[in-house]
N, C-alpha and C positions, 0 to 999 in steps of 0.2 A: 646443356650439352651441345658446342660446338662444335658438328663433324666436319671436318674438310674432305671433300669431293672434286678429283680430277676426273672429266671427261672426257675421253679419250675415243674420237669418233674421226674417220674424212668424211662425213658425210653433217655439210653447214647444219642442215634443219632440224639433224637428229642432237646436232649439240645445242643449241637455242633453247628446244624443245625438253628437253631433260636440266640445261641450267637454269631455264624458268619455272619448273615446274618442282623441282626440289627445294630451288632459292623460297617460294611461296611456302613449303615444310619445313623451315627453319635450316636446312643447308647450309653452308659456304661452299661454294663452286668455282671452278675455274675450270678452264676447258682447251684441251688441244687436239689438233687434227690429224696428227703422227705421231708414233711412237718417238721419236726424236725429238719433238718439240713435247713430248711428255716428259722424257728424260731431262732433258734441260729443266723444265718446271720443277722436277723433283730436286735436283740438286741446290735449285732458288728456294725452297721454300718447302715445310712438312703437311703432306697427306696423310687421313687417316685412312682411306677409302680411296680406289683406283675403277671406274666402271670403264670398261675396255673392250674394242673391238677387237676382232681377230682378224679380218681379212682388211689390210690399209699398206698403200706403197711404202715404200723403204722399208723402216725396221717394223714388224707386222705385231700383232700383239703375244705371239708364241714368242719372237726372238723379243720381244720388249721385258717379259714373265724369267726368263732365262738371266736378263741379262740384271736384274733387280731380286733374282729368288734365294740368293745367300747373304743381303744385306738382313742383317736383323732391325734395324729401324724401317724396313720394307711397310710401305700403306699393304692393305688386304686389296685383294684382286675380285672382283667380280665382271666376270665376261658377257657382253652384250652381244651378240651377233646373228645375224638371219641368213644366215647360210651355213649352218647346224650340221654338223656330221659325230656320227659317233665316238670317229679318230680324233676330230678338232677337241671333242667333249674330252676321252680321256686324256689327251696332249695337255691341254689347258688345266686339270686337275691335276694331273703330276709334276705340273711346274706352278705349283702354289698356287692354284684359284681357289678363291675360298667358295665362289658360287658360279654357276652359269645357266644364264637367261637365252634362251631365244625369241627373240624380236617376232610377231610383236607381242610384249609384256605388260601388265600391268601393274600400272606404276604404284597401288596402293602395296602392293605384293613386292618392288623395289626397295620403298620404304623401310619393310621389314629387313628384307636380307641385308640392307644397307645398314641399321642398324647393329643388325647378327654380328654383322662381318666388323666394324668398328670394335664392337664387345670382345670379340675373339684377338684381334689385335691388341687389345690393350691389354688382358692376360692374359696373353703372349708374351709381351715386353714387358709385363709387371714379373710375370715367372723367371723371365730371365735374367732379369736384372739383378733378382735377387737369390736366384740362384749361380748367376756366375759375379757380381760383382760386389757382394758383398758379405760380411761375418756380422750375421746378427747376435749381439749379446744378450747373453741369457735375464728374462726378464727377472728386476728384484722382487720378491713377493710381499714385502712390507716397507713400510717408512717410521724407525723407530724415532719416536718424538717425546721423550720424557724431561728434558729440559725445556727451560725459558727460549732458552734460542732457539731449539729447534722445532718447539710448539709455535714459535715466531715465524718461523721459515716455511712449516706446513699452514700457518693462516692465509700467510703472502699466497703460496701454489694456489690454495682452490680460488682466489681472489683473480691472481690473471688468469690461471688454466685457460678460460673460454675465450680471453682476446685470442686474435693474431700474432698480438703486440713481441718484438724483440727482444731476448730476455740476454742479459752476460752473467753467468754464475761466477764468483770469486772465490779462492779457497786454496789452500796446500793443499799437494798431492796427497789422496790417500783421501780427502775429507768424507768423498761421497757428490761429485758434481752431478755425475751422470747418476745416478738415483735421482738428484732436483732435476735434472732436465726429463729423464724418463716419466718423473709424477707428474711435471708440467704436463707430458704427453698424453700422458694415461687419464686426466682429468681434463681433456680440453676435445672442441667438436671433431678433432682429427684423428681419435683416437681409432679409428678403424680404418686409418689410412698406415702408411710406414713410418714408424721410428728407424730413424737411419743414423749412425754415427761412422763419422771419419775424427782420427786424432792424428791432426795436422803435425807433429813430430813424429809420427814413424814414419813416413814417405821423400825421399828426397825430392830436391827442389823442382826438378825437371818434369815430375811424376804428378806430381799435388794437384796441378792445373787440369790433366788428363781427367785424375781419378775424381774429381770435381765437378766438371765438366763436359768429361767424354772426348774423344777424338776421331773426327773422319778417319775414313781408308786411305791411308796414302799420306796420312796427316806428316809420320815423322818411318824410319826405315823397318820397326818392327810392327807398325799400324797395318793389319789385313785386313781390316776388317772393322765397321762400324764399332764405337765402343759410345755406352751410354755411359753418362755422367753419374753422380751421386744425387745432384738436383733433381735428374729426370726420375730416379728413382722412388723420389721423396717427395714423387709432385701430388697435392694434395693432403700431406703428410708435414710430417717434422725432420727437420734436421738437425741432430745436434756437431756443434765443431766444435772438438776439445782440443785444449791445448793452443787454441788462436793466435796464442802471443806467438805462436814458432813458425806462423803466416811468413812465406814470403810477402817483403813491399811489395815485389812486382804484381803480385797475383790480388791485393787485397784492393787495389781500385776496378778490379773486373767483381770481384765480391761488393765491393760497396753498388757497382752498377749494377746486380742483380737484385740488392735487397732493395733499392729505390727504383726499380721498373720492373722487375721479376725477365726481364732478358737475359739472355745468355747466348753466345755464341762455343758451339764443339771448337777442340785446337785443331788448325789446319782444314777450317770450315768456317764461312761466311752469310751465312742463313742468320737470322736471329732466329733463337727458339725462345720460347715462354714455359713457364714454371712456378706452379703456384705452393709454397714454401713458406714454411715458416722455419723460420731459423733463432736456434740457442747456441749461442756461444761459451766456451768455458777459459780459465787461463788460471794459472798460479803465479801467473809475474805480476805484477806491477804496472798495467799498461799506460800509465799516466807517466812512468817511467821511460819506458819503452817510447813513447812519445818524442821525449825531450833528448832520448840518444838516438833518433832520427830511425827509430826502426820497426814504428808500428804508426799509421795514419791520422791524425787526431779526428779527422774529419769521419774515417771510419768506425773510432771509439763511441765518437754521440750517435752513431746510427744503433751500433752493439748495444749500447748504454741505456735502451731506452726504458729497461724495468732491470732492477739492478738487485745480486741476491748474492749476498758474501756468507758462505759455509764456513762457520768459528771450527779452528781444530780439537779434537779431539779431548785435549789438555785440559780446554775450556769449557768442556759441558760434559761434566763428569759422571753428570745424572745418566749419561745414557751407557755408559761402561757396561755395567750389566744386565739391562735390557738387550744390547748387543751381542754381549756375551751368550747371553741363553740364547738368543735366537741363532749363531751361528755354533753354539755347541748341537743346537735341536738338526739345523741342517745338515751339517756333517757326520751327527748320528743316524741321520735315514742315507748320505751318503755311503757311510763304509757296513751298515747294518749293528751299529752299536748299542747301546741300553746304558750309555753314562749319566749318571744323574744330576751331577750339577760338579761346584765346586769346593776345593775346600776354604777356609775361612781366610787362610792364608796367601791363596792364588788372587784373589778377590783385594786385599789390601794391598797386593804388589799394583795388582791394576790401576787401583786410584792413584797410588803413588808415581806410578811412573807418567812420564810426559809422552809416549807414543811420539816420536819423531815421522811414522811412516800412516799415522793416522788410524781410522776405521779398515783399510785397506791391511794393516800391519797385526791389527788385533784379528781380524778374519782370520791372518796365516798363522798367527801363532795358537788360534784355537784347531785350526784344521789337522795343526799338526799334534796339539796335545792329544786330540780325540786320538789318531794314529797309535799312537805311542801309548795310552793309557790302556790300561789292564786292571781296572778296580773301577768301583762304582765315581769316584771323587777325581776330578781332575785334581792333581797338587804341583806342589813349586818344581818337583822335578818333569813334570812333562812340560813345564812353559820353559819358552829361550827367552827370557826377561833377563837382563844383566842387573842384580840385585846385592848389595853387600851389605850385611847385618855389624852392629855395634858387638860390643863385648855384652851390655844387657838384652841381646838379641830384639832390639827394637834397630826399625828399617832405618836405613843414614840416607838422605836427599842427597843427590850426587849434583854436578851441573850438569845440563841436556848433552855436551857436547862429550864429555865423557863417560856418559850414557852410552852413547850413540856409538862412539867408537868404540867399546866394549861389545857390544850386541854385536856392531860389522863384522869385529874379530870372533868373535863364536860361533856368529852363522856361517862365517868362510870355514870357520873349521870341521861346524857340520855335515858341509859341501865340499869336503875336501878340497877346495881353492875356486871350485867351480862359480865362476862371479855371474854367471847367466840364470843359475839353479838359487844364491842366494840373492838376489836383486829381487827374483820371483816371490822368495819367504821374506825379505822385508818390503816388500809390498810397494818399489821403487825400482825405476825402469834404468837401466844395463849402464847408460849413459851418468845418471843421476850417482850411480854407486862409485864407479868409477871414481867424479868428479868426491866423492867423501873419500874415499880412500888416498886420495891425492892430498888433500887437505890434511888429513891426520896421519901421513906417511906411512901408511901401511903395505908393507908388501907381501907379494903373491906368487 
């Protein structure tokens, strides 16, 4: 545990005397003799711990406390001072001291508070972080594994789980990425640190660096105020970035410089900060693709690349259809409070047959919604929205995928009364994506 400690004293012997004597307790120290030239040092560089006089020319350590008490990346305050008054003591606690010392002290008892006061900061900043900056997804409770593949893909997890090592998961939307990146999480030494996900396509381009990174006060016109990054959040933790491919260029050689030195600079801010991350990346494209049309880094791909895990869709490991089934019939039954028992013979053979266009994520919505709707012990063909059309020997006819697909869009739109934000939601494919189908197979709305 490296704490950083500013000393903040006009008085030469008392800073000497406290940077040598901390440096020998494993400190980092640096030391200045006015509040002003403490201010300047905070802006160059991050403090955990701030030990502060109160009585020092120009800016004194009350107007110092005042002027640093609404930054939330603020170092913790502990007041040094021999010339002690009751007023100084509450002034000094009402503008954020975390402790105060009167001189003279002993330094085995500094130690302590020093440490206190570090601990407090940091969950501080870990509260806040994740209570203003980010939507934790709700953890999955199992990893259904009844196929070759995906009995393949949970050997791979517990195998890196414990590296550090850079993982890029491959797979269509819907497959299940973030489940592989969460079991990575949940199986590896970090697991008692943050799992934190950003999905680099819902954020416009201006925004992504911010929400990444962080931005100083004053960084761009709506900046008030300190903003911590997602890195910072996830330091000592995971990160996962979905959707990578929707990276901007601009932003992915600051991401390639962070996962080869773990630096990072806030936007509109010139400090390096450090962050220790591990980072999962996810993508549905092609980035070997994306490469060769000049709009993903190649040099960024081999760093992403460096334990690689492509998620087969749904179509293709059929083994797990209804293992999936029952566990998200079983969740959505403690969901809505229901007692359905299973399926009927016939909801079960439409499954296999059909190709799932919208994956794992599309058979979730279509069971969430059967449990809704049903009223008997059996799910059947009528509570599933499966686009399915019977021969004249009422044996099933194999459609092709794309007239699958566009059949389903037309039904769920009609469910949704036209509503394409509500059916994007129930095929299990984001606002953008449906769009782009309905364009393709000329459907209007």
């Amino acid at each position: 545990m490296n704490i950083k400690v500013l000393i903040v004293d006009d008085e030469e012997p008392v800073r000497r005397l406290l940077s040598k004597e901390l440096s020998r307790k494993g400190f980092f120290t640096e030391t200045a003799s006015d509040g002003s030239e403490a201010l300047k040092k905070l802006k160059k560089d991050a403090f955990d711990v701030v030990l502060l006089d109160i009585v020092m020319p120009g800016i004194d350590g009350i107007e110092f406390m005042k002027t640093i008490r609404n930054d939330p990346a603020a170092p913790s305050i502990i007041v040094l001072t021999g010339r002690a008054t009751v007023e100084t003591a509450v002034e000094a606690m009402k503008n954020g001291a975390f402790d105060y010392l009167t001189k003279p002290y002993k330094l085995e008892e500094l130690n302590i508070i020093i440490s206190r006061a570090y601990e407090n900061r940091r969950l501080k900043v870990e509260n806040l972080l994740l209570q203003e900056e980010l939507t934790r997804r709700e953890r999955p409770d199992e990893f259904i594994s009844m196929s070759p593949q995906t009995k393949t893909i949970l050997a791979l997890i517990k195998k890196i789980s414990p590296t550090d090592s850079t993982v890029l998961i491959q797979g269509e939307s819907g497959t299940g990425k973030e489940l592989v990146a969460n079991y990575i999480w949940r199986n590896s030494k970090r697991s008692n640190k943050p799992f934190i996900a950003l999905n680099c396509s819902t954020l416009a381009e201006n925004l992504i660096e911010s929400e990444l990174f962080g931005h100083e006060k004053g960084a761009f016109t709506s900046a008030y105020k300190v903003k911590h990054g997602l890195v910072e959040a996830a330091h000592e933790g995971t990160l996962f970035l979905d959707e990578i491919g929707e990276m901007p260029i601009s932003l992915q050689s600051k991401l390639l410089r962070f996962l080869d030195s773990g630096e990072f600079r806030r936007v509109g801010g010139n400090k390096n900060l450090k962050a220790d991350v591990r980072i999962i990346a996810a993508t549905n494209r092609n980035l070997e693709e994306e490469i060769q049309r000049g709009n993903f880094r190649e040099d960024l791909y081999y760093r992403l690349n460096v334990i690689s895990i492509i998620v087969p869709p749904l179509r293709e490991r059929k083994e797990d259809i209804k293992p999936l089934a029952d566990y998200f019939l079983k969740k959505y039954n403690n969901k809505f409070m229901k007692n359905i028992k299973g399926f009927d013979k016939g909801v079960l053979k439409i499954f296999e047959q059909y190709r799932w266009p919208g994956n794992v994520r599309e058979l979730e919505n279509i069971i969430e919604r059967a449990v809704i709707l049903c009223d008997t012990e059996l799910i059947s063909e009528e509570d599933i929205a499966i686009p399915v059309r019977l021969q004249d020997n009422h044996q099933q006819e194999a459609l092709k995928l794309e007239d699958i697909e566009k059949e389903h869009i037309l039904k769920v739109l009609k469910q949704t009364g036209g509503n394409q934000t509500r059916a994007s939601k129930l095929l299990g494919i984001d606002r953008k994506t449906l769009y782009l189908k309905m364009k393709k197979y000329g459907i209007q709305n």
